[in-house]
N, C-alpha and C positions, 0 to 999 in steps of 0.2 A: 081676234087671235089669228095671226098667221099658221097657214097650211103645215101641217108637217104630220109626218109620222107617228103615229104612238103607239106604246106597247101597252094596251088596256089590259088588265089583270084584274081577276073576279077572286073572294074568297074560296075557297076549297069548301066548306060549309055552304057554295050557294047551289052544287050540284048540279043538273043540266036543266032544270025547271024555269032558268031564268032568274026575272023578279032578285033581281042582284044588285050590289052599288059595285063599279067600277072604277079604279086608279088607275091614275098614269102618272110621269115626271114630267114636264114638257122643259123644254130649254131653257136654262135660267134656275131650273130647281121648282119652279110650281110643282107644286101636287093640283092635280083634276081630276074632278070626283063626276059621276053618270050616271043614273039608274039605265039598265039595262034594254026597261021597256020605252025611255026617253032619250035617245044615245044623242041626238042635239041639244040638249040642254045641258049644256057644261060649267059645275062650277069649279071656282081656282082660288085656291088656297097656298099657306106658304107649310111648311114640314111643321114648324113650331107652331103653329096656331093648329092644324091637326091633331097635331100629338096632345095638347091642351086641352081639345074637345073629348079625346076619345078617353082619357085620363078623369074629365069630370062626369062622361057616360057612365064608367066602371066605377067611379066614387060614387052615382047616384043624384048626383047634382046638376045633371044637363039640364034640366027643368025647372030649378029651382031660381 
């Protein structure tokens, strides 16, 4: 991934405790995802494949 900028953004639910997942947009539309306590390990995702996971989390089906 090339250098650049991002504006990481934590849930409002994660409070200042840390131990948080992190987004970003990067250039092109990726969404990238961080845990907090591992901020180089970055993974990169597209909006629609996101929004697909977090849709079968709340259905109850991530696991299944």
């Amino acid at each position: 991934m090339t250098a650049q900028t991002l504006s990481w953004q934590k849930s409002t639910y994660s409070g200042e405790e840390g131990d948080c997942v992190e987004l970003a947009v990067a250039k092109g539309g990726a969404v990238l995802i961080r845990e907090s306590d591992e901020p180089g390990v970055v993974l990169s995702t597209t909006p629609s494949a996101l929004a697909r996971f977090l849709h079968a989390i709340k259905r109850g089906a991530a696991g299944s």
